[in-house]
C-alpha positions in Angstrom: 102.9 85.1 122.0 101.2 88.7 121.3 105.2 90.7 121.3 106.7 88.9 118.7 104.0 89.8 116.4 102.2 92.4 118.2 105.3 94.6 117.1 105.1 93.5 114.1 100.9 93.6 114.0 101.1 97.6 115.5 103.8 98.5 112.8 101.6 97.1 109.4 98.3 98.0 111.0 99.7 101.8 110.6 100.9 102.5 106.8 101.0 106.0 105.7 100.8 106.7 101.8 98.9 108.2 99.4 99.1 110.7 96.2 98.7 114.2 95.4 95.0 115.1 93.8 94.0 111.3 93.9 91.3 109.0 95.3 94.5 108.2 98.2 93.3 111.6 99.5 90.8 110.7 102.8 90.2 108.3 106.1 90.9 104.6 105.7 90.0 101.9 108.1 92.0 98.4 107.7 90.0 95.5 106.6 90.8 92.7 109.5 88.4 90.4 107.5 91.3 91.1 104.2 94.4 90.6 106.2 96.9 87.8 104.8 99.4 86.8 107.8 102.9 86.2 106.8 103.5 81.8 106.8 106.3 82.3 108.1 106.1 80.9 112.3 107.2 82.9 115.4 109.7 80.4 117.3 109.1 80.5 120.9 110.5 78.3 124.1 110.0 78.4 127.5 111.1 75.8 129.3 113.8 75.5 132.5 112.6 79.2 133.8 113.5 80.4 130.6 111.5 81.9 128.0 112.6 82.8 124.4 111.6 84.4 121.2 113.8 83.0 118.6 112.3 85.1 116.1 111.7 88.4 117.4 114.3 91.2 116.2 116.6 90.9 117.8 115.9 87.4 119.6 114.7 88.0 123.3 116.1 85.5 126.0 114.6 86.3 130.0 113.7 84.7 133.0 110.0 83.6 132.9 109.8 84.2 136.7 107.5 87.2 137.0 109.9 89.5 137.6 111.4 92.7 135.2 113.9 91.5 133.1 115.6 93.7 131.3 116.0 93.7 127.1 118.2 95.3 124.0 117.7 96.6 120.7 114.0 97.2 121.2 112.9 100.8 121.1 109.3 100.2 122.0 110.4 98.6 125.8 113.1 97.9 127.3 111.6 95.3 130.6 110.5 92.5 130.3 107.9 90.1 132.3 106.7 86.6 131.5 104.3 84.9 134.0 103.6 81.3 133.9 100.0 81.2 134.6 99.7 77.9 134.4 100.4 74.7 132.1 98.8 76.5 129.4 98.8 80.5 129.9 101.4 82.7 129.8 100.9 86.5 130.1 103.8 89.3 129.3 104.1 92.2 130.5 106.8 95.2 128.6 107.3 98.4 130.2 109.9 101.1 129.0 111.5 103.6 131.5 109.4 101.6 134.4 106.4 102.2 132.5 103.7 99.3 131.3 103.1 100.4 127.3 101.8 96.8 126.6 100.4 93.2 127.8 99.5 90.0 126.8 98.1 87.1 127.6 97.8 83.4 125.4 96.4 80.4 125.9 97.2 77.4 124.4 94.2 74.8 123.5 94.1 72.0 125.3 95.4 69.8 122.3 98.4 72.0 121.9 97.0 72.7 118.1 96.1 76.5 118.8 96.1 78.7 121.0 94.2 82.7 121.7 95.8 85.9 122.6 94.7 88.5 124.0 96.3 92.4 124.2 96.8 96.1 125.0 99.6 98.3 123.6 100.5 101.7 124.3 103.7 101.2 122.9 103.1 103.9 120.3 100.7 105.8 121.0 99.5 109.4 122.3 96.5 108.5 123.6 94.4 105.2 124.2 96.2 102.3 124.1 95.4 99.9 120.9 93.9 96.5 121.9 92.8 93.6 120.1 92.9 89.6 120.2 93.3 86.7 117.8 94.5 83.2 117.3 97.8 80.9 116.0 97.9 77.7 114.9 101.2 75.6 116.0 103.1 74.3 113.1 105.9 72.7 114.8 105.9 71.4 118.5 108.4 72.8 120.8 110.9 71.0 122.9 109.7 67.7 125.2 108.9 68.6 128.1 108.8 72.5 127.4 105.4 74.7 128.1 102.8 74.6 125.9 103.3 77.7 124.5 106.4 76.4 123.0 106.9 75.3 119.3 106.2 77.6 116.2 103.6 79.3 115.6 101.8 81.2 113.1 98.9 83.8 113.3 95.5 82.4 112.0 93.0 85.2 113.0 93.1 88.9 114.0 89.8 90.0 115.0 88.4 92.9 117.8 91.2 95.2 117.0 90.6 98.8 118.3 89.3 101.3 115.5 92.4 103.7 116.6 95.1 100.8 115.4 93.4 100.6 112.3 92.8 104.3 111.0 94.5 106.7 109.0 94.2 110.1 107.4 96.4 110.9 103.9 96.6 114.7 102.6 98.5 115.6 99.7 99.3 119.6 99.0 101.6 120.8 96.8 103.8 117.5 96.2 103.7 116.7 100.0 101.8 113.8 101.3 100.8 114.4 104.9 99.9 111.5 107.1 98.0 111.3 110.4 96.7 108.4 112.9 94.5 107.9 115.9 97.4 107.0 117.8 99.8 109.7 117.0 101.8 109.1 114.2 102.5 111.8 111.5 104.9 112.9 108.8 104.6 115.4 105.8 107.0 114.4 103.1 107.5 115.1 99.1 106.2 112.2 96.7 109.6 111.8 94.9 111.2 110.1 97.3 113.2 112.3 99.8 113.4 111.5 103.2 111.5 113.5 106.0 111.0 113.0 109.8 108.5 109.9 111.2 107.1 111.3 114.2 105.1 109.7 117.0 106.7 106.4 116.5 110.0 105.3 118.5 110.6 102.5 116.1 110.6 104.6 113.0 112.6 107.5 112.7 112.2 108.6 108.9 110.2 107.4 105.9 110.4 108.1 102.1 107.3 108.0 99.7 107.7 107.4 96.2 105.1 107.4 93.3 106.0 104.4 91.2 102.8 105.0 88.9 99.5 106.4 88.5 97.9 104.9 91.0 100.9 103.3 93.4 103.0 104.4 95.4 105.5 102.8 97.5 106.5 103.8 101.0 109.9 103.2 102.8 110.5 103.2 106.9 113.7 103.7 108.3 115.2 103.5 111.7 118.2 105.3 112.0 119.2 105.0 108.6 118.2 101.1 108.7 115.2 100.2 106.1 113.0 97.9 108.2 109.7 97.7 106.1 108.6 98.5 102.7 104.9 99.4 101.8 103.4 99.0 98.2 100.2 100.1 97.9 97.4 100.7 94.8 94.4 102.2 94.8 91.0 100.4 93.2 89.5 101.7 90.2 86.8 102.6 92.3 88.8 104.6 95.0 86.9 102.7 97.7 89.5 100.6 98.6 93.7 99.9 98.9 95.4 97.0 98.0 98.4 97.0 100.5 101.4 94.6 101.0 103.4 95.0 103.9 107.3 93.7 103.4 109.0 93.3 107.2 112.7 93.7 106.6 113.7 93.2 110.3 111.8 89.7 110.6 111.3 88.7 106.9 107.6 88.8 107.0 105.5 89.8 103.9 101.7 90.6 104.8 98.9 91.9 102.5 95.8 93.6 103.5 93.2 96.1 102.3 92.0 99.4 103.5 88.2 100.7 103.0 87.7 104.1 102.5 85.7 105.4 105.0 
């Protein structure tokens, strides 16, 4: 199901680091070819007119009737629809102040094995929304008798992802790294380690960048106060590429992918 990763997928598709007077300085484009999912499954249910993410932070639980429901503790929505297409399709629909910012749709192969989503978020962005599809691979079945979207899943291909969730701009002047995306997000802040404002992003409200070596540095997200993800990255000896792993506090996911330099 595209939220309970899709989240996840818009948050490590945006990194922002780099260092002062280095090859970190320039536009990067993420890799999709280079992008190691997290093994561990999203847990979903849906069955009695009820559909649940077990393993989205925090867990959803709503009616799958078509209608808004409504959700806590997420900052990027706060409604929530889930259609039962059929025996195999489910689309979702979030919304936030009565707005749509993101959809979905997945469909489950007819073996139960797999299944393809398909999505457009505007959760957090300025502009166009990001959009993209990809496929999971069921590693336990869900309840008898549940849909066929239930059971757990993990995320086997990302492919077709829009070029403005994938690109990112890094300046450094003066002991200040400055970081910029397609989709809106931005913050200038000091390379020692000292907190400055996250903007553009209403699930991160500050970030801290620290150079841990000559050619890595290591960036920190906050929300609130909270630390939900820590961001290692290193530079090639070549500067035309960054190693990147991606460590998801709030769901306990690590990722690792690369950015070209474009």
């Amino acid at each position: 199901m595209k939220k309970s990763l899709s989240i996840g997928l818009l948050v490590l598709l945006c990194p922002a680091y780099a260092m002062a007077q280095s090859a970190f300085d320039g536009t990067w484009k993420i890799d999709t070819n280079k992008v190691q999912m997290s093994k561990k499954p999203d847990v979903l249910v849906l069955q009695n007119g009820m559909f649940e993410c077990k393993t989205c932070a925090p867990p959803i639980k709503v009616k799958a009737d078509g209608t808004d429901q409504k959700v806590t503790g997420h900052p990027y929505y706060d409604t929530m629809v889930v259609q039962v297409v059929d025996e195999h399709t489910v689309k979702e629909t979030e919304k936030k102040g009565g707005k749509v910012v993101a959809s979905s749709t997945t469909t489950v192969a007819a073996d139960g094995k797999t299944a393809h989503f398909e999505f457009t978020d505007s959760s957090n962005t300025s502009g166009d929304p990001v959009t993209g599809k990809g496929d999971m691979k069921q590693v336990a079945q869900g309840p008898a008798g549940a849909h066929a979207i239930s059971g757990s899943w993990v995320t086997s291909d990302i492919s077709g992802l829009s070029d403005n969730g994938l690109l990112f701009t890094y300046k450094e002047d003066g002991g200040k790294l400055g970081m910029t995306t397609p989709t809106g997000q931005s913050y200038e802040a000091k390379t020692d380690g000292t907190e400055a404002p996250y903007k553009g992003d209403p699930g991160i409200t500050t970030v801290k960048v620290k150079q841990v070596g000559k050619n890595s540095l290591v960036e920190t997200d906050l929300r609130n106060g909270k630390v939900i993800a820590v961001v290692k990255s290193t530079v090639s000896a070549d500067g035309k590429s960054i190693e990147m792993v991606y460590d998801d506090k709030l769901q306990g996911r690590t990722t690792s992918y690369t950015a070209l330099k474009q």
